[in-house]
The first five atom37 places (N, CA, C, CB, O) and aatype in JSON, in Angstrom:
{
  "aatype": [20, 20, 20, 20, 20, 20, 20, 20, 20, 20, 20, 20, 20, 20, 20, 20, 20, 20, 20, 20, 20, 20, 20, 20, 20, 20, 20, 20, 20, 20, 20, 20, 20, 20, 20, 20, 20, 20, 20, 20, 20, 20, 20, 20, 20, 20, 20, 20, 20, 20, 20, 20, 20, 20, 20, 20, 20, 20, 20, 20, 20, 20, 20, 20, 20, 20, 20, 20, 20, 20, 20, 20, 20, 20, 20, 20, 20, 20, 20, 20, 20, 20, 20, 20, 20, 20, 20, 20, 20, 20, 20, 20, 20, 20, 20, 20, 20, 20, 20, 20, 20, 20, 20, 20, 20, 20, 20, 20, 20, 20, 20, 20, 20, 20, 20, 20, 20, 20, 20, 20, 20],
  "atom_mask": [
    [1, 1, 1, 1, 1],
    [1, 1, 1, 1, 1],
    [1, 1, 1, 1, 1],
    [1, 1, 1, 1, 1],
    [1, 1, 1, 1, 1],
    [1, 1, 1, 1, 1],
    [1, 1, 1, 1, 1],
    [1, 1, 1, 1, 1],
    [1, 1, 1, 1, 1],
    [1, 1, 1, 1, 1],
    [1, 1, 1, 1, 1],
    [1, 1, 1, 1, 1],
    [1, 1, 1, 1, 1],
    [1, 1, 1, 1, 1],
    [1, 1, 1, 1, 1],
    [1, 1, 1, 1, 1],
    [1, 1, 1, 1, 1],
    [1, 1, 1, 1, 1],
    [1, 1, 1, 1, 1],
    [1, 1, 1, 1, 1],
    [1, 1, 1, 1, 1],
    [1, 1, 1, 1, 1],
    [1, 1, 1, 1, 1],
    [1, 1, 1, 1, 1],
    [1, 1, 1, 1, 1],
    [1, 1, 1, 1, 1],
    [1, 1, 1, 1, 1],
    [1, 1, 1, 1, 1],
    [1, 1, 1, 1, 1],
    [1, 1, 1, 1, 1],
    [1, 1, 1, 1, 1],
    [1, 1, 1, 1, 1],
    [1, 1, 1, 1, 1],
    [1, 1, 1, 1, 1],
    [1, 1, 1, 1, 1],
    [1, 1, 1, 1, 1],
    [1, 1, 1, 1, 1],
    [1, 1, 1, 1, 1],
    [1, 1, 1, 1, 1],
    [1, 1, 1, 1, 1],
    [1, 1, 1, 1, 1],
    [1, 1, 1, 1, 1],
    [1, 1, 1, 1, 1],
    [1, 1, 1, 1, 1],
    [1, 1, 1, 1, 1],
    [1, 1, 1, 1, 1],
    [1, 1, 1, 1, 1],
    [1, 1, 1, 1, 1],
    [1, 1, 1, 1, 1],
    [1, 1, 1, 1, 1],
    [1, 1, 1, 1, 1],
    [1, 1, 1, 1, 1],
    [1, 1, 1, 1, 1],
    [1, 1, 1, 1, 1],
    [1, 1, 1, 1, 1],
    [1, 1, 1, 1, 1],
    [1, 1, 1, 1, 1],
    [1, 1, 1, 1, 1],
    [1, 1, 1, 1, 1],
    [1, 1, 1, 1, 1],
    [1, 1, 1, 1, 1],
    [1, 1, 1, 1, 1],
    [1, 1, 1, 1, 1],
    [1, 1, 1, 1, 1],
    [1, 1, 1, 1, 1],
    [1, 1, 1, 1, 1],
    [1, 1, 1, 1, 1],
    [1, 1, 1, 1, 1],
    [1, 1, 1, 1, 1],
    [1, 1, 1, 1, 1],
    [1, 1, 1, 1, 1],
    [1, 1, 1, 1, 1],
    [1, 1, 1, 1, 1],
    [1, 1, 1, 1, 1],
    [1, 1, 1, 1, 1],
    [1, 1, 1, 1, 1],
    [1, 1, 1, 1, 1],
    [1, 1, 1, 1, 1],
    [1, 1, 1, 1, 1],
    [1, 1, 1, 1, 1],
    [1, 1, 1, 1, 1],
    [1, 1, 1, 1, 1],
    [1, 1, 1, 1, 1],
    [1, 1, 1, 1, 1],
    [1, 1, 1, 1, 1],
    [1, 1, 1, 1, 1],
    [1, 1, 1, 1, 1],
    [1, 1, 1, 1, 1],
    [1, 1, 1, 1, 1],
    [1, 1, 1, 1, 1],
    [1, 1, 1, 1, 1],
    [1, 1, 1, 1, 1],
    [1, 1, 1, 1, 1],
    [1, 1, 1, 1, 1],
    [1, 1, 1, 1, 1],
    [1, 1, 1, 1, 1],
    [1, 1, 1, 1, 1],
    [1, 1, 1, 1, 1],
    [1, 1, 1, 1, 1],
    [1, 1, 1, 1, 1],
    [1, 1, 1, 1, 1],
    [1, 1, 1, 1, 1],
    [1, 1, 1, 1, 1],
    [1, 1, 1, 1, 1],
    [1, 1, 1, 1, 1],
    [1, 1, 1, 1, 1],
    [1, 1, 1, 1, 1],
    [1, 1, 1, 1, 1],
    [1, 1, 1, 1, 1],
    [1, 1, 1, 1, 1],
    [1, 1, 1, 1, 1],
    [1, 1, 1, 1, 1],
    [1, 1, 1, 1, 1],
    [1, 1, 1, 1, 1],
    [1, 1, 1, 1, 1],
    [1, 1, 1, 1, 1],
    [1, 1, 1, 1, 1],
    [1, 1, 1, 1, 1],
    [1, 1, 1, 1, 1],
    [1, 1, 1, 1, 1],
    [1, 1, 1, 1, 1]
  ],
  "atom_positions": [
    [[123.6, 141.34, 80.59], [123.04, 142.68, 80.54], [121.55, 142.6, 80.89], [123.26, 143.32, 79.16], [120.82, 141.69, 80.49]],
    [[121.17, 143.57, 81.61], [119.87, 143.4, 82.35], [118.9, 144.53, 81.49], [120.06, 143.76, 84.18], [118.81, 145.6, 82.09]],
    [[118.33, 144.49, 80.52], [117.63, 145.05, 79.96], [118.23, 146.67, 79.02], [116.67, 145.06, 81.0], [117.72, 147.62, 78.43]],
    [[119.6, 146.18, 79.38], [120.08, 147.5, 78.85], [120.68, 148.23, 80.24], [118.74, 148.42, 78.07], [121.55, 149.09, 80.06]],
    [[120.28, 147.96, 81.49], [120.68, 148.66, 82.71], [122.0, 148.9, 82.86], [120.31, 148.02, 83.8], [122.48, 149.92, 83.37]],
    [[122.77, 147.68, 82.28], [124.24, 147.79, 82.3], [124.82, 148.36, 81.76], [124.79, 147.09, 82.15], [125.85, 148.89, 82.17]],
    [[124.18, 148.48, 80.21], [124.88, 149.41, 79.2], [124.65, 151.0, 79.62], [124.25, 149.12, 77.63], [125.61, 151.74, 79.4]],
    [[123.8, 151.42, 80.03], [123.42, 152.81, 80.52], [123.91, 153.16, 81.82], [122.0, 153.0, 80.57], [124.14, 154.31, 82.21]],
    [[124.06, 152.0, 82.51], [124.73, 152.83, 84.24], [123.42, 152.79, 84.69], [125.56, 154.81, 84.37], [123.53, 152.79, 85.92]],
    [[122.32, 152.76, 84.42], [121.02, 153.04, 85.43], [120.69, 151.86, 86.35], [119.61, 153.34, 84.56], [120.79, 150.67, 86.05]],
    [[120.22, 152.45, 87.66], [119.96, 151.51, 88.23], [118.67, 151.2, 88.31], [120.45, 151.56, 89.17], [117.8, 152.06, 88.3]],
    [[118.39, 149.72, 88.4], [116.75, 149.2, 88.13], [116.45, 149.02, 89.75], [116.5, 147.41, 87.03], [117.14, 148.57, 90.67]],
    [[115.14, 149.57, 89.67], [114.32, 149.35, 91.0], [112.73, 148.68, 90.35], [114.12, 151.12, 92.0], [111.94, 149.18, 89.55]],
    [[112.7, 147.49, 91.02], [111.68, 146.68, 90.99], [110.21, 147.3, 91.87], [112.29, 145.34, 91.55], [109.9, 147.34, 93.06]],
    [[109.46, 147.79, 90.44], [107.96, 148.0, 91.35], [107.41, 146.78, 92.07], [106.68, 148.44, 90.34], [107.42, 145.61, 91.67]],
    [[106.89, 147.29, 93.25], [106.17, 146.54, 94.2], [104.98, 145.86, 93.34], [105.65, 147.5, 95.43], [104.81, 144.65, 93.41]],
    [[104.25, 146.6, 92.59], [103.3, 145.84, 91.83], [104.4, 144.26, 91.14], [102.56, 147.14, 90.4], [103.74, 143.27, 91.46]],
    [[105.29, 143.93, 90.63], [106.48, 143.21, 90.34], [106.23, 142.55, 91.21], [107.78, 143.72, 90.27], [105.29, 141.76, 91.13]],
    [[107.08, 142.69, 92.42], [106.68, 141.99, 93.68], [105.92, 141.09, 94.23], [106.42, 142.5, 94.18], [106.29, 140.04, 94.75]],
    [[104.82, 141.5, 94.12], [103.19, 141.23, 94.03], [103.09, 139.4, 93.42], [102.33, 142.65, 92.58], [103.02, 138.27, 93.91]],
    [[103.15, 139.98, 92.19], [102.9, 139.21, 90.73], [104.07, 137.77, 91.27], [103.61, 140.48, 88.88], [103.84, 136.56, 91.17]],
    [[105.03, 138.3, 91.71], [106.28, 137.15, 92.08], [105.22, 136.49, 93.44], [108.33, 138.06, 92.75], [104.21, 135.84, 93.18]],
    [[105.53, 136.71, 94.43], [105.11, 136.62, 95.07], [103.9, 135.37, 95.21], [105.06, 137.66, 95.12], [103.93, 134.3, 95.82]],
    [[102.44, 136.26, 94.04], [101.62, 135.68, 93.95], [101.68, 134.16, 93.01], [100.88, 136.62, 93.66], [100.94, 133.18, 93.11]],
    [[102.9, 134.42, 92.06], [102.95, 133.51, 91.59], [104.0, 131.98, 92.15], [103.12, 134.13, 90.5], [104.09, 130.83, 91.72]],
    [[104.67, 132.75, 93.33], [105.2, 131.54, 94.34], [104.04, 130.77, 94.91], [106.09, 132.13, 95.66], [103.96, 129.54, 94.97]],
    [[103.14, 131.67, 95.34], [101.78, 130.66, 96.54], [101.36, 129.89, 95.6], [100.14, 131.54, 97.36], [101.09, 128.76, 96.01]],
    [[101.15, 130.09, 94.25], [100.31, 129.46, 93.79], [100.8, 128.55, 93.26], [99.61, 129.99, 93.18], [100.01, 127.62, 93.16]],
    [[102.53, 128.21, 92.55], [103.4, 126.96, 92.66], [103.34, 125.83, 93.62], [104.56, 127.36, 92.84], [103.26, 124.62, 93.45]],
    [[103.4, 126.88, 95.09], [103.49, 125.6, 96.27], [101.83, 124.89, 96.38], [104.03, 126.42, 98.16], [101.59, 123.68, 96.51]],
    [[100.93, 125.87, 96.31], [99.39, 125.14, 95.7], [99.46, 123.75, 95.6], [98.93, 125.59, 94.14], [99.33, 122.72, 96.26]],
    [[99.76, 124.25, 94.26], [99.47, 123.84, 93.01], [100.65, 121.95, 92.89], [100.02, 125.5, 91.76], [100.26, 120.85, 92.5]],
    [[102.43, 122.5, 93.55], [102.64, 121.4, 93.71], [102.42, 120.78, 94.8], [103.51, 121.27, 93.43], [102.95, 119.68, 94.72]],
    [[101.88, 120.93, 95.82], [101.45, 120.41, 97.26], [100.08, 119.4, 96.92], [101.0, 121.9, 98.44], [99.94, 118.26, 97.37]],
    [[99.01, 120.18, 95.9], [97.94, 119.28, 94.74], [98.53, 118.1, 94.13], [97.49, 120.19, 93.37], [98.03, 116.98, 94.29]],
    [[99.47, 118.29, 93.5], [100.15, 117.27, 92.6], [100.85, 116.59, 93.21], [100.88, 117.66, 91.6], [101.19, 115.66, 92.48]],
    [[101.41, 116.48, 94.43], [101.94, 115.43, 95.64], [100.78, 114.58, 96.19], [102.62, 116.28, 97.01], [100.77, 113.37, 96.44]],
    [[99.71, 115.58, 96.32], [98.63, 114.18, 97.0], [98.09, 113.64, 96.17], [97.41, 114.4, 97.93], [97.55, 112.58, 96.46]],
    [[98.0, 114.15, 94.78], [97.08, 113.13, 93.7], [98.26, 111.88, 93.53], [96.61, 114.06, 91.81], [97.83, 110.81, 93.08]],
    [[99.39, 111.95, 93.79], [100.26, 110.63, 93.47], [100.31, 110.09, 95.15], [102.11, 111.03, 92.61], [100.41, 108.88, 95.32]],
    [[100.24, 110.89, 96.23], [99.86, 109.54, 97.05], [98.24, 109.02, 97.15], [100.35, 109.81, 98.63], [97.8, 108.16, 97.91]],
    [[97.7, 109.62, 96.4], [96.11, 109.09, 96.5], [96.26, 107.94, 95.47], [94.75, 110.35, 96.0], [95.89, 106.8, 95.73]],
    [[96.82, 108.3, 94.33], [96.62, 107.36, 93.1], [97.25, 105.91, 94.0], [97.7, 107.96, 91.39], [96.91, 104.78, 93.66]],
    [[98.22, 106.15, 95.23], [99.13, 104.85, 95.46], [97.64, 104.25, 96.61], [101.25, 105.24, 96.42], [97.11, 103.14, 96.66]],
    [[97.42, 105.2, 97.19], [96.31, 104.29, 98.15], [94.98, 103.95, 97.33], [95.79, 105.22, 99.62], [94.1, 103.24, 97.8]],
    [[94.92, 104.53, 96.05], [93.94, 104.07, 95.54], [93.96, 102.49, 95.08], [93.73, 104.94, 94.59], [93.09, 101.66, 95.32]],
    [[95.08, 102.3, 94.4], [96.06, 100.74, 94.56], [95.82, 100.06, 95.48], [97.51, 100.77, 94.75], [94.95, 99.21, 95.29]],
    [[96.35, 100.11, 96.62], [96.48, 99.26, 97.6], [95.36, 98.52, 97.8], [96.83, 99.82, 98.66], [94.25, 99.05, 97.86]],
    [[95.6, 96.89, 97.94], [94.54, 96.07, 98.55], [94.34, 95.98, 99.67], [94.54, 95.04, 98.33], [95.04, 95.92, 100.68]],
    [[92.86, 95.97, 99.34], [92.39, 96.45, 100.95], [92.71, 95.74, 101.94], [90.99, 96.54, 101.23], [92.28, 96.15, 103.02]],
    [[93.42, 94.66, 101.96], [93.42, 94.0, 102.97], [94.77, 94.48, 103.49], [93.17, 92.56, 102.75], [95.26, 93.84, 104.41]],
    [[95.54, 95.7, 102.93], [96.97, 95.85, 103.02], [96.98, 97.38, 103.38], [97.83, 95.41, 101.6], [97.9, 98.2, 103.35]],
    [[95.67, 97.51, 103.74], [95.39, 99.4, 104.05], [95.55, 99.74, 105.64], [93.46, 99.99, 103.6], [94.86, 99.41, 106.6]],
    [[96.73, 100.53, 105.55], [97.11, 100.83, 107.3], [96.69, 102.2, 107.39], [98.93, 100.72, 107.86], [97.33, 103.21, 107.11]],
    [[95.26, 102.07, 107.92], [94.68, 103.41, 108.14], [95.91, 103.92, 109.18], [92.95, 103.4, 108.84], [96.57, 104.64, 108.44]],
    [[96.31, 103.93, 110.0], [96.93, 104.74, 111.27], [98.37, 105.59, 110.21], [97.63, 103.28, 112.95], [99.15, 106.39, 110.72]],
    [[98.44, 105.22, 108.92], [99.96, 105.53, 108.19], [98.9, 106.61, 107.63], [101.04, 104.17, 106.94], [99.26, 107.77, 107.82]],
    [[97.71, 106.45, 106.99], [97.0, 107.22, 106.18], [96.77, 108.36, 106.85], [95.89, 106.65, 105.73], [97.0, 109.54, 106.56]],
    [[96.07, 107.65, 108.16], [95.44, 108.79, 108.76], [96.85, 110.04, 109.32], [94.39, 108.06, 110.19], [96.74, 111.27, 109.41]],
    [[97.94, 109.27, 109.57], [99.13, 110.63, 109.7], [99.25, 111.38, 108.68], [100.59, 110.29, 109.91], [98.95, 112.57, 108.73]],
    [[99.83, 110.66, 107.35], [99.62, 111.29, 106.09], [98.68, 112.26, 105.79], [99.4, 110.46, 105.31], [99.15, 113.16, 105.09]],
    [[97.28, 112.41, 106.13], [96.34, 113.22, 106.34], [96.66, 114.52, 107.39], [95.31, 112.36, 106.75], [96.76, 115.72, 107.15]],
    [[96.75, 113.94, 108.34], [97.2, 114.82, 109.68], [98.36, 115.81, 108.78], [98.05, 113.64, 111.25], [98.12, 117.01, 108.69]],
    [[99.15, 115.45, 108.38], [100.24, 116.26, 108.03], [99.65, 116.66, 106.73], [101.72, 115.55, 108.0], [99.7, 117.84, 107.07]],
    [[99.24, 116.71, 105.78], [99.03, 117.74, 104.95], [97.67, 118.91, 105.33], [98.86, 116.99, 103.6], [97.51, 119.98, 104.74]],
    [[96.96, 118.49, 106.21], [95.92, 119.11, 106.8], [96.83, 120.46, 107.52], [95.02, 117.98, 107.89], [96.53, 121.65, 107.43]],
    [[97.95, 119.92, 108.21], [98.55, 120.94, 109.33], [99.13, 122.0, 108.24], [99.92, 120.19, 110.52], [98.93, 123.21, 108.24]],
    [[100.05, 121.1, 107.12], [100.49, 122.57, 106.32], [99.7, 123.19, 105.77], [101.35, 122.57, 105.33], [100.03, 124.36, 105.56]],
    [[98.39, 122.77, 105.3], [97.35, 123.94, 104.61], [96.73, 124.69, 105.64], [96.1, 123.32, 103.69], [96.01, 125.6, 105.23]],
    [[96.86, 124.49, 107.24], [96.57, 125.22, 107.98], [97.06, 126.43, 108.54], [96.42, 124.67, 108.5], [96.66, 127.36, 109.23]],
    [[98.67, 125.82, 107.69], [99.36, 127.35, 108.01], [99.62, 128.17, 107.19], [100.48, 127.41, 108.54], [100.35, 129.11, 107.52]],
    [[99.0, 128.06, 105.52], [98.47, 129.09, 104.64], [97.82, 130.42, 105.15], [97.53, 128.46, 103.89], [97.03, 130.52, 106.09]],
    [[98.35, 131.54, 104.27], [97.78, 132.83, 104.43], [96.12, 132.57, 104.4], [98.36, 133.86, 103.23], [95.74, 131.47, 104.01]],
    [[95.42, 133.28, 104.67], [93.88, 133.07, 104.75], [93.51, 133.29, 102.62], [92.96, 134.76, 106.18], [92.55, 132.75, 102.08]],
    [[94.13, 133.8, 102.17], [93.76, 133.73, 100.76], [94.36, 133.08, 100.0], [93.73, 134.7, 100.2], [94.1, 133.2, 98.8]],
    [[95.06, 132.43, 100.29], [95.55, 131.13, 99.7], [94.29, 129.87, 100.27], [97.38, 130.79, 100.36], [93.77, 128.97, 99.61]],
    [[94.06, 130.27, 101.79], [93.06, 128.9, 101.96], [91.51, 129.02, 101.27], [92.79, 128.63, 103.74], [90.67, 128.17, 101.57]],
    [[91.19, 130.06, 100.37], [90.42, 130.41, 100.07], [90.06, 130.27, 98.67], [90.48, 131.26, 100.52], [88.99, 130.45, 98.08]],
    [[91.21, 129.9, 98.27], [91.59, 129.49, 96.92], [90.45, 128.31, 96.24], [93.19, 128.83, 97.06], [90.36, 127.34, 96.98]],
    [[89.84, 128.23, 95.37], [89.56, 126.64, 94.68], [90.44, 125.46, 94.97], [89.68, 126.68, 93.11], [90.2, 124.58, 95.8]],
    [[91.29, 125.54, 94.32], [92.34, 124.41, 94.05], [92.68, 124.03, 95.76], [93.94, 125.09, 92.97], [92.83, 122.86, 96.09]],
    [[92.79, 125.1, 96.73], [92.69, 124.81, 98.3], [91.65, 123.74, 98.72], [92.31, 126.15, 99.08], [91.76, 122.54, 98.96]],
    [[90.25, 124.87, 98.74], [89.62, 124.13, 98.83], [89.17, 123.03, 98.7], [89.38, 124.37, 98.74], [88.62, 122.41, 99.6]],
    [[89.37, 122.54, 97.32], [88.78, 121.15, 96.9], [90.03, 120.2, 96.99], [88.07, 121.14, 95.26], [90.0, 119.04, 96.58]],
    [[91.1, 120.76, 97.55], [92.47, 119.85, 97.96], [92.05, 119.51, 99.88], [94.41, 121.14, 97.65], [91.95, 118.33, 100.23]],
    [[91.87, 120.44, 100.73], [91.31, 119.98, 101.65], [89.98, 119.23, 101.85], [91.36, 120.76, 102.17], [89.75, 118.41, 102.74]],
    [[88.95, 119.74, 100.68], [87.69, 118.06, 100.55], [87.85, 116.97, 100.32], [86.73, 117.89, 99.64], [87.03, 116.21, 100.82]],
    [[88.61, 116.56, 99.74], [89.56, 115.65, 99.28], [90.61, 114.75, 100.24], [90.29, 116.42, 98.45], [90.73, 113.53, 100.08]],
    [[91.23, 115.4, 101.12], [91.54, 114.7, 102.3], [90.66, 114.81, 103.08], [92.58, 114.99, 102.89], [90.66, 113.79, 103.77]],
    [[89.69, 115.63, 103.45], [88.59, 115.19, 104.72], [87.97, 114.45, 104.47], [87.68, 115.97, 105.25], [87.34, 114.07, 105.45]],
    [[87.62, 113.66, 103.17], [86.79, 113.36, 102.8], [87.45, 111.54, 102.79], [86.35, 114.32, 101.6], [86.66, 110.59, 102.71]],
    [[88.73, 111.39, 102.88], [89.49, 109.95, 103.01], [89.52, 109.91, 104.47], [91.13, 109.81, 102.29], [89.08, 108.86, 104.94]],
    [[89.99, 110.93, 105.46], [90.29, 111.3, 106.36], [88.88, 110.74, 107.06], [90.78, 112.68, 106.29], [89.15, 109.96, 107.97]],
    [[87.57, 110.9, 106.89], [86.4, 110.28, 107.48], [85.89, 109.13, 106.89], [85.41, 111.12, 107.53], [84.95, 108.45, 107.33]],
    [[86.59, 108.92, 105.81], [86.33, 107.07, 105.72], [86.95, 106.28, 105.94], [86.13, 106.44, 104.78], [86.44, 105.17, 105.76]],
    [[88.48, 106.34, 106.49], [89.08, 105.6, 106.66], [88.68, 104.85, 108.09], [90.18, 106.13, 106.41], [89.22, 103.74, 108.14]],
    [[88.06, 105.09, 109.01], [88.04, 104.63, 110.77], [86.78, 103.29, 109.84], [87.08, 106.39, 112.59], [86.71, 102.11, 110.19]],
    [[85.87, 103.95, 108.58], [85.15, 103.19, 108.04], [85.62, 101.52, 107.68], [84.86, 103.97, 107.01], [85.19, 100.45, 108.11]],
    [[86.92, 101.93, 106.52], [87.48, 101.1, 106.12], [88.0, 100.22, 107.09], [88.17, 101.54, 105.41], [88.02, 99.02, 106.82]],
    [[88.54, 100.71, 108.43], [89.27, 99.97, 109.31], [88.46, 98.87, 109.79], [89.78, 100.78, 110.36], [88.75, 97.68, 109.88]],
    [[87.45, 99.43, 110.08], [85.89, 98.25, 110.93], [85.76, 97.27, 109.85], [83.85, 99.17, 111.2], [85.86, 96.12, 110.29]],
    [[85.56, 97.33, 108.5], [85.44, 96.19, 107.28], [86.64, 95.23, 107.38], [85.48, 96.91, 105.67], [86.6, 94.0, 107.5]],
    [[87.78, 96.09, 107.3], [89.23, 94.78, 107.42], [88.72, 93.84, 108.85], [91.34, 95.78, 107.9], [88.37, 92.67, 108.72]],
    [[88.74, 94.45, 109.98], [88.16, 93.59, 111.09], [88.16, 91.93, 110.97], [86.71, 94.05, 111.22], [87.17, 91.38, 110.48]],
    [[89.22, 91.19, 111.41], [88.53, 89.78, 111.3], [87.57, 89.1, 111.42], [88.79, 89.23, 111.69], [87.33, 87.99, 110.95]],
    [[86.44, 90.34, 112.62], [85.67, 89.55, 112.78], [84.4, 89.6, 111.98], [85.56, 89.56, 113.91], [83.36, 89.22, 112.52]],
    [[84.4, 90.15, 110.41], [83.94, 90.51, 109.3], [83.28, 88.82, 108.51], [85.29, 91.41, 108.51], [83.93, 87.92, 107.97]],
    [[82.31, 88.89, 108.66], [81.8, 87.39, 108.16], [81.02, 87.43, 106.94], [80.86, 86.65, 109.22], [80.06, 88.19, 107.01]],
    [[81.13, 87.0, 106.17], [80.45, 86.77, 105.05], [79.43, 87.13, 105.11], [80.4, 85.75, 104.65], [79.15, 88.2, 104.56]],
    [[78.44, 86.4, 105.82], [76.88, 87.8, 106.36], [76.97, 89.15, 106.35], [76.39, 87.85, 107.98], [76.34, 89.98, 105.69]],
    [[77.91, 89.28, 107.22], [77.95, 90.74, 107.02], [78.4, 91.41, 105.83], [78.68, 91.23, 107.92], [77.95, 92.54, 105.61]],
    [[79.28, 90.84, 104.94], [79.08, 91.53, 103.7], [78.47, 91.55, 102.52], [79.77, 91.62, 103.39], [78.66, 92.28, 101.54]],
    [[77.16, 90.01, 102.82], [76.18, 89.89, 102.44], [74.93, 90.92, 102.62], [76.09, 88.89, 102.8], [74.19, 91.23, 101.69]],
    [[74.83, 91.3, 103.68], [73.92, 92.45, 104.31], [74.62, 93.97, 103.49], [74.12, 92.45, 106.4], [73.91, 94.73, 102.84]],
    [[75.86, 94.14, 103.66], [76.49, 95.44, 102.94], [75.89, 95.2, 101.39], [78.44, 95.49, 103.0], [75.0, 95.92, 100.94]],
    [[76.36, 94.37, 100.8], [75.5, 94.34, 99.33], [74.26, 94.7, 99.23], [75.37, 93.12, 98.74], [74.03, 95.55, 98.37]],
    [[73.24, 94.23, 99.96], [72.13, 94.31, 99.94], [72.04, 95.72, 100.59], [71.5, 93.16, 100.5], [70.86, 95.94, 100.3]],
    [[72.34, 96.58, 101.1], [71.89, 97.65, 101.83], [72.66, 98.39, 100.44], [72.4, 97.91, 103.67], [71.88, 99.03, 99.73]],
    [[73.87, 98.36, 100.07], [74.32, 99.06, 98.6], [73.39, 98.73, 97.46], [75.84, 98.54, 98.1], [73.86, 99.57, 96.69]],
    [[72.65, 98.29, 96.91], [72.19, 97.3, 96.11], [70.74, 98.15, 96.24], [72.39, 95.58, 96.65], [70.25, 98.32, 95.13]],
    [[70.01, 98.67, 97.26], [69.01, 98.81, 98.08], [68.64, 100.05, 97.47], [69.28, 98.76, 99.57], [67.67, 100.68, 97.88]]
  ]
}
């Protein structure tokens, strides 16, 4: 029984304000779990040793969650939880070509003698 609708014969019509509220509260599920998918593949690349980091897998991984937040309504991309979910991959997304040059074999002890010292600095 739907609020009594059944027992009375009346038929229920759902206000659009209803609608709305559904609606608004779907975008903000897929948000919200689309957030909680990259914090568990971040937590896994946060793991990984570096010597075992395949930027070209990352950098797709990136590519593809970049493309679906690109095809968000404009107020969904406008969102907080958006926002600071796309800083968050741009922000791996431009260090990784970084990370790639350090794995480099041809990476010599000097040179990450000099990186200390310029971090350190």
């Amino acid at each position: 029984m739907k609020f009594g609708i059944d027992l009375f014969g009346m038929n229920f019509v759902a206000p659009p304000e209803l609608q709305q509220v559904e609606q608004k509260i779907e975008e903000l599920r897929m948000i919200w779990l689309k957030k909680d998918e990259w914090n568990n593949c971040w937590d896994q690349i946060k793991i990984t040793l570096f010597k075992d980091i395949h930027w070209e897998e990352i950098e797709t991984l990136t590519d593809q969650y970049l493309a679906v937040m690109n095809e968000y309504k404009k107020h969904i991309k406008e969102w907080g939880v958006t926002i600071d979910l796309r800083n968050e991959i741009d922000l791996l997304k431009k260090t990784m070509p970084i990370v790639e040059l350090l794995r480099k074999p041809s990476m010599r002890d000097r040179h990450w003698l000099e990186i200390k010292r310029t971090v350190n600095d």
